[in-house]
N, C-alpha and C positions, 0 to 999 in steps of 0.2 A: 779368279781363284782367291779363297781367304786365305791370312797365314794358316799352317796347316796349325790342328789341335786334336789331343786326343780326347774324342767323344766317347761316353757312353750312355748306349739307349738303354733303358729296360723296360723289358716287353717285344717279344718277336711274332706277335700278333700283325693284321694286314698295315697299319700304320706303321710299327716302328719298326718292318720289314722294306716300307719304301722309303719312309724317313733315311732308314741307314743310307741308300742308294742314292738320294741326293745328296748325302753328305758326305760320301766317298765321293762321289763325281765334284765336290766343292774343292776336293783337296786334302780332307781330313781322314787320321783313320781311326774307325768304327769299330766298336765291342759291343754288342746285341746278348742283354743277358736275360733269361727264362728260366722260371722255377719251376715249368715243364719239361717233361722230354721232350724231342725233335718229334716234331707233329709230322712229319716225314716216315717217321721209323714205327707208327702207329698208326689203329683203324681211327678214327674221328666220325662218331656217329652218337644217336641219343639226344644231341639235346643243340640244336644247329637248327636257325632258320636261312634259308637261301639268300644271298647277296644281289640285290638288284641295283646294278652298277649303274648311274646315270650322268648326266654333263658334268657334271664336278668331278665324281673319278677320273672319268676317263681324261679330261683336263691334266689334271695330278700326273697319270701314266704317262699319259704321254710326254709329256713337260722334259722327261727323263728315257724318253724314248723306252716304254716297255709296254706300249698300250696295245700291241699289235700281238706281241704275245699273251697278253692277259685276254684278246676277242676270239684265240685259238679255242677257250672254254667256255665260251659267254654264250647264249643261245638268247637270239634277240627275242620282244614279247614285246608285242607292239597296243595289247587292247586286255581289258579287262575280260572274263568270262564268270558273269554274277550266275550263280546255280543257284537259283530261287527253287522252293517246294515241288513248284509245277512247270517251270521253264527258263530256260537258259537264255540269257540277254548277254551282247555283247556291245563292249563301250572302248572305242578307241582312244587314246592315250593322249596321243596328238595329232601335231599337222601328218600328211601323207610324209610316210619314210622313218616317223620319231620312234622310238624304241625303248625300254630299258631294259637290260641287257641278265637275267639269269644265271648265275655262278654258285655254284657250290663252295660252303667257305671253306673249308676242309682244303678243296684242289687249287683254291685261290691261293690259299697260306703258304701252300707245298711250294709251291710257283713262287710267290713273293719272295720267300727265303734262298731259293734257287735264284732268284734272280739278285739279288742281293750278294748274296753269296760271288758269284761272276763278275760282281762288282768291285768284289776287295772288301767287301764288311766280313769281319769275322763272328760267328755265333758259340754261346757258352749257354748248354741247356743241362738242365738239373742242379740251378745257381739258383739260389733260395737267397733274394735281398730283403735284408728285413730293415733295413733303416740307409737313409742317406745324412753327411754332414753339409748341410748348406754350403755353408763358407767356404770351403774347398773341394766342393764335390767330388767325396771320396764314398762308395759304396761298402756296404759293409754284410757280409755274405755269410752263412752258415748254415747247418744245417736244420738246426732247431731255432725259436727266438728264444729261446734261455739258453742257448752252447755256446759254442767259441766263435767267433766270427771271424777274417780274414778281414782286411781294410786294399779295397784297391782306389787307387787316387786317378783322378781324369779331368780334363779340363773342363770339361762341362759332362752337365747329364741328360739326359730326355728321359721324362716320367711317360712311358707308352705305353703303361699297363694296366689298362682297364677302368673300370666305374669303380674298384678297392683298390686304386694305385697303392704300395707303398711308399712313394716317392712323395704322393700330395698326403699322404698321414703323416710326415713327417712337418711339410710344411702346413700342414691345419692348426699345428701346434705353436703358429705366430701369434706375433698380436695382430688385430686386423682382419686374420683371412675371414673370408666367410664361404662358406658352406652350407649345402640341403641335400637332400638326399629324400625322393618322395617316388615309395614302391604304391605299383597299382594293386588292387584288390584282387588280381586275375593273375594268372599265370600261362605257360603256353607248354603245349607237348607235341613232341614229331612224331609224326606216322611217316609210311611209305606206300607209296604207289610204285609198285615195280615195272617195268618194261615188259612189252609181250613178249611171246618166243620167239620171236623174229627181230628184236631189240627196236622195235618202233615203240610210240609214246600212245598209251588208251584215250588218253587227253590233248586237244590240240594244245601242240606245244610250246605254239607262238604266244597264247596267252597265257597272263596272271591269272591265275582262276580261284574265285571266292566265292565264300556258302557264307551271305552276311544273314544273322538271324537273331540282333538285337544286343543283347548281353553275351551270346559268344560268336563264334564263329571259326569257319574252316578255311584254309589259303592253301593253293599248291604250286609249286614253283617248278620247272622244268628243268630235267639232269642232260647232261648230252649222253649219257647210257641208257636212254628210253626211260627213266624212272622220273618219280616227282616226288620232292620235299615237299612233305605237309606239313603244316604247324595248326595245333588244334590250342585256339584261345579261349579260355572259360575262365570263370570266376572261382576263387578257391572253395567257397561256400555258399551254402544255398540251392534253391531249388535245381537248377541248371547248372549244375559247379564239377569240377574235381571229386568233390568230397559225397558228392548225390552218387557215383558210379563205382559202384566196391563189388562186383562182381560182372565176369564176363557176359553173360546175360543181359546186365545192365545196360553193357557198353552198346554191345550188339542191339539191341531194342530201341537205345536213345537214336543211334544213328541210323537204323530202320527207319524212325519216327520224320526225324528231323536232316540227314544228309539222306535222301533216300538213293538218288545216286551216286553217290560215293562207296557203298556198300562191296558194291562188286568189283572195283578195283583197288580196293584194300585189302585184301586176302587175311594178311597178317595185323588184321584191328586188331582184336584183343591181345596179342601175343606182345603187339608196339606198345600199344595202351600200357599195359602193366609194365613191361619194363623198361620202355623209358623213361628217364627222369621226369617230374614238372619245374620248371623252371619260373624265375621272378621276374619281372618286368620293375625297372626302376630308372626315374630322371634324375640326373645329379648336375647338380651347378655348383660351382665354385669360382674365386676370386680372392687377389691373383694367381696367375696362370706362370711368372714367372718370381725368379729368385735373383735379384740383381743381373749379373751375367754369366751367373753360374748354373741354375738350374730351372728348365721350363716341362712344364705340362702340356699333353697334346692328342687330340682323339676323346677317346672314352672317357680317359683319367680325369680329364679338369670339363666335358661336360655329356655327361652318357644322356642319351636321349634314348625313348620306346621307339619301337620300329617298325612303327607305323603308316610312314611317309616312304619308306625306305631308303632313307638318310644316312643312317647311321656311319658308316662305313665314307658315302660320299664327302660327308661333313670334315671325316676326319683326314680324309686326303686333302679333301680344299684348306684345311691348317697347311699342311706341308706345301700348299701352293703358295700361301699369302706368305707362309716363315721363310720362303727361297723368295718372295718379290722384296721383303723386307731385307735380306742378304744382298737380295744384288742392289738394293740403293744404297743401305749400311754399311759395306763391307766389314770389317774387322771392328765395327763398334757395336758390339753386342747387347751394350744395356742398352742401346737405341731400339735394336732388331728386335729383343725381348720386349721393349715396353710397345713399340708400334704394333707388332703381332698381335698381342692378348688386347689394345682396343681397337683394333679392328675386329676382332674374332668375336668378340666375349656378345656385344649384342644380337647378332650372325648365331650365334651359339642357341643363347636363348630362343632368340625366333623361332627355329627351326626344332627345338624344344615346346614350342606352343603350339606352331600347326602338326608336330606328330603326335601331339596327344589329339588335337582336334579330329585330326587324321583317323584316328581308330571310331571316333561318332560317325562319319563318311563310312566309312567300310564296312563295319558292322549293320549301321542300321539304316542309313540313305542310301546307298546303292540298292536297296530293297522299295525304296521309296518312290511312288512317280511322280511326285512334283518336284523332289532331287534329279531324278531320268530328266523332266521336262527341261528343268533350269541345265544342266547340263546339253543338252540339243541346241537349244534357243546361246547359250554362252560360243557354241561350237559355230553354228552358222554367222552366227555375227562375228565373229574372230575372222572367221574366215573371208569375210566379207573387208571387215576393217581390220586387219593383222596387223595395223601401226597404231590401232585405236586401246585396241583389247586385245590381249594375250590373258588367256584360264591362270589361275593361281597355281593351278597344278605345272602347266608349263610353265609360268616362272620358276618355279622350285627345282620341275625338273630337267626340263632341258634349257637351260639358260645357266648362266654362273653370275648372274646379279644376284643382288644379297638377298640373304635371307630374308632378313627386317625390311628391306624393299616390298619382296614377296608378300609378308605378311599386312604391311599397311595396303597396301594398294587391292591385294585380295579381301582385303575387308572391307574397302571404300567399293569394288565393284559387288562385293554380295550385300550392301544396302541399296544399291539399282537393282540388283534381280529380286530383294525381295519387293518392292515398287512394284518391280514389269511381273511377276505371279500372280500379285490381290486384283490384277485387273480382269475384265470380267470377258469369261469364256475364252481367256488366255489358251485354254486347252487344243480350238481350233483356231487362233490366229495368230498362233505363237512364232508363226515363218510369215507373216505379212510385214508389208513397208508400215503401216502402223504402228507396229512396236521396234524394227527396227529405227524408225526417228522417234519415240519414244525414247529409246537408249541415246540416241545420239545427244537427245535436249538434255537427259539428264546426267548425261559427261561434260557435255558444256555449260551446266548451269555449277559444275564443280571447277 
C-alpha cells in the first residue's frame, strides 16, 4: 500500500473505470469525473464499434481480480469469417484454444463503473472539466468554458479522457510537448444485424466476420443477445464513399452489388444508414505523458490509435498494468513511477499505432488476396511445426503481452522471409513441403 492520496481521474470511459479500481485497492481515494451522464442511466447505440478483448486486457482485469466478471459478457471468436463476392473463407486466429473475445462497449462501460464503484471509487457525471492547474492539480469545472467555474484541488490527476483529453490541452500548452494528431480519409458507421426469433445468431457467432473489398469495407462482431455490431468503413469522398450514397435506393443497390449477403440480415439498412452518425477515425501521439508528479495521461488521451488491430482499448489497460508494475517497485516516489511509465509506454504506444494502421491494408484488401491466404497457411504450419522458432505477428500482438515494438520489429524481419519463400517458383504446390520449410529454417539462421 501507498500513502494514501486523493486522486482524481477524468474520464469514466473503460480505462479510467479500471484505472479507479486499482487505485482504490492501492489505498487511495478516487473521484472519477465525466462531462457525460451515467452511461448507465442511458441507451448507448449509433456510433459504437465492438470491443475485442485480447491478452493484454484480460492481463489488466485480472491483475485486480475483475476478469471473470468481465468473460460473463465476452463471446469468444476464435477465426476470422472473410465474406468475399462469391464465398466464404474462414482463417483461424491462432494456436487451437486462442480467442478474442467480443463485448459490447456500451455493457463493458456499464460493468466497469459498477465494478469500480464496489470498489470505493466514487463517480461525479454531468461535471464539465474544462482546464486543469499543473502545479497543484486542482480541476476546474463549470458548466460553460466562458461561466464560473468551481476549483477542486487533488493530489494528483489522471487525464483518461479520450483522443480530445482536456487534461493534455492544457498541458500542450508547455514548452517542449509535442503533439500530432493525423484523421483518416474514411470514417466508419454502425449497422445492426438483429437476432432471430428464437434469439440465436444468423451468423456464426464465434467468428470475426469481414466483407474486405479494398477501399471500404464491412465487420461484424457478435452480441450475446443474438445480434451483431456492424461497422461500415468507407471513405468520406469519392466514387465508393459516404458522400456517393444520398438516398435509400442507393444504399440498398450498393450493398446488393457489393455485400451481397449481408443484405438479408440487415433488415434495418437504410433506416441505420441514415441515422446513424459517421464517425472519424483519428491517431494521436503525444509527449510527455506526465506532469512532474502531479499530473499523467493514459489510454486514448496521450495516444488514440485506429482500430484496426483491435487494440485500442487492450493498449490502454496494458498502461494501467505497466503504471501498477511501476508503483509496486516506486512506491510513494511518484516522479519515478510517472517518468518510468511514459518510457516504457510511449514506444509500445507508437508501435501499435503503426501496425493498426497497417492492420486496416490486411483487412480491407489482403484477406481478399491469395498470395496473402497462401503466406498465411505456410506462416501457420511452420509455427506450428516450430512454435519456439516463429510465432505470426498477429500472435505476438495478440495473444502475448510482449511489447508492441517487439511485435513490430520482429513481424517485419519475418515478412521479408515470406516474401523470399513467395517469389519461389510454383510455391502455390509446395508450399507444405520439407523444401521450403528448410528454406525458412536457412533463412532464420542466416539472421
Amino acid at each position: 500500500m501507498q500513502t494514501p492520496l486523493k486522486i482524481a481521474v477524468v474520464g469514466s470511459g473503460l480505462v479510467g473505470s479500471l484505472l479507479a479500481i486499482y487505485l482504490k485497492k492501492a489505498g487511495h481515494t478516487v473521484h472519477v469525473y465525466d462531462r457525460s451522464p451515467d452511461i448507465r442511466q442511458i441507451n448507448f447505440s449509433g456510433r459504437s464499434i465492438n470491443l475485442a478483448m485480447s491478452n493484454r486486457g484480460w492481463k489488466a482485469l485480472d491483475g485486480v481480480g475483475v476478469g471473470d466478471s468481465v468473460r460473463e459478457i465476452a463471446i469468444p471468436m476464435d477465426k476470422r469469417a472473410i465474406h468475399l463476392v462469391d464465398k466464404l473463407n474462414f482463417q483461424n486466429y491462432g494456436q487451437e484454444g486462442e480467442s478474442i473475445y467480443s463485448i459490447s462497449r456500451g455493457t463493458l462501460n456499464r460493468k466497469m463503473i459498477d465494478l469500480a464503484e464496489q470498489a470505493g471509487a466514487e463517480f461525479f457525471f454531468d461535471q464539465k472539466i474544462w482546464d486543469v492547474t499543473l502545479s497543484d492539480a486542482t480541476l476546474h469545472i463549470g458548466e460553460t468554458e466562458r461561466g464560473e467555474w468551481e476549483e477542486k484541488k487533488f493530489d494528483m490527476v489522471f487525464g483518461a479522457d479520450g483522443a480530445f483529453s482536456r487534461i493534455r490541452h492544457r498541458m500542450q500548452r508547455q514548452s517542449m510537448f509535442n503533439y500530432s494528431q493525423e484523421f483518416l480519409n474514411m470514417g466508419y458507421k454502425e449497422l445492426n444485424i438483429p437476432a432471430n426469433s428464437d434469439a440465436s445468431h444468423k451468423l456464426d457467432k464465434n467468428s470475426f466476420h469481414i466483407w474486405p473489398r479494398g477501399e471500404y469495407m464491412l465487420i461484424a462482431l457478435p452480441n450475446l443477445d443474438g445480434s451483431f455490431t456492424c461497422t461500415l468503413f468507407m471513405p468520406f469522398e469519392g466514387e465508393n464513399s459516404f458522400a456517393s450514397l444520398t438516398d435509400r435506393k442507393m444504399v440498398e443497390d450498393f450493398f446488393e452489388k457489393n455485400f451481397p449477403d449481408s443484405i438479408e440480415v440487415i433488415p434495418e439498412l437504410a433506416e441505420d444508414f441514415f441515422k446513424n452518425p459517421t464517425s472519424t477515425l483519428v491517431t494521436m501521439k503525444c509527449f510527455p505523458w506526465t506532469y512532474e508528479d502531479k499530473i499523467a495521461l493514459i489510454g486514448d488521451a496521450c495516444h488514440a490509435i485506429v482500430p484496426f488491430y483491435g487494440q485500442g482499448m487492450n493498449a490502454g489497460f496494458e498502461d494501467i498494468t505497466v503504471l501498477n508494475e511501476m508503483i509496486e517497485k516506486y512506491g510513494d516516489d511518484w516522479k519515478k513511477v510517472f517518468s518510468e511509465y511514459q518510457i516504457s509506454r510511449k514506444p509500445n504506444a507508437d508501435a501499435i499505432a503503426e501496425l493498426s494502421y497497417r492492420n486496416f491494408m490486411e483487412m480491407s484488401t489482403k484477406t481478399a488476396d491469395e498470395k496473402f491466404l497462401l503466406q498465411k497457411k505456410i506462416e501457420k504450419a511452420f509455427s506450428d511445426k516450430y512454435p519456439d522458432k516463429w510465432i505470426p505477428l498477429y500472435s505476438r500482438v495478440t495473444f502475448s503481452d510482449r511489447p508492441y515494438a517487439e511485435a513490430l520489429a520482429i513481424g517485419d524481419f519475418q515478412n521479408g522471409i515470406m516474401e523470399e519463400i513467395l517469389k519461389l517458383d510454383n510455391i502455390e504446390n509446395i508450399w507444405n513441403s520439407p523444401e521450403i520449410e528448410n528454406k525458412i529454417l536457412e533463412l532464420l539462421q542466416k539472421a
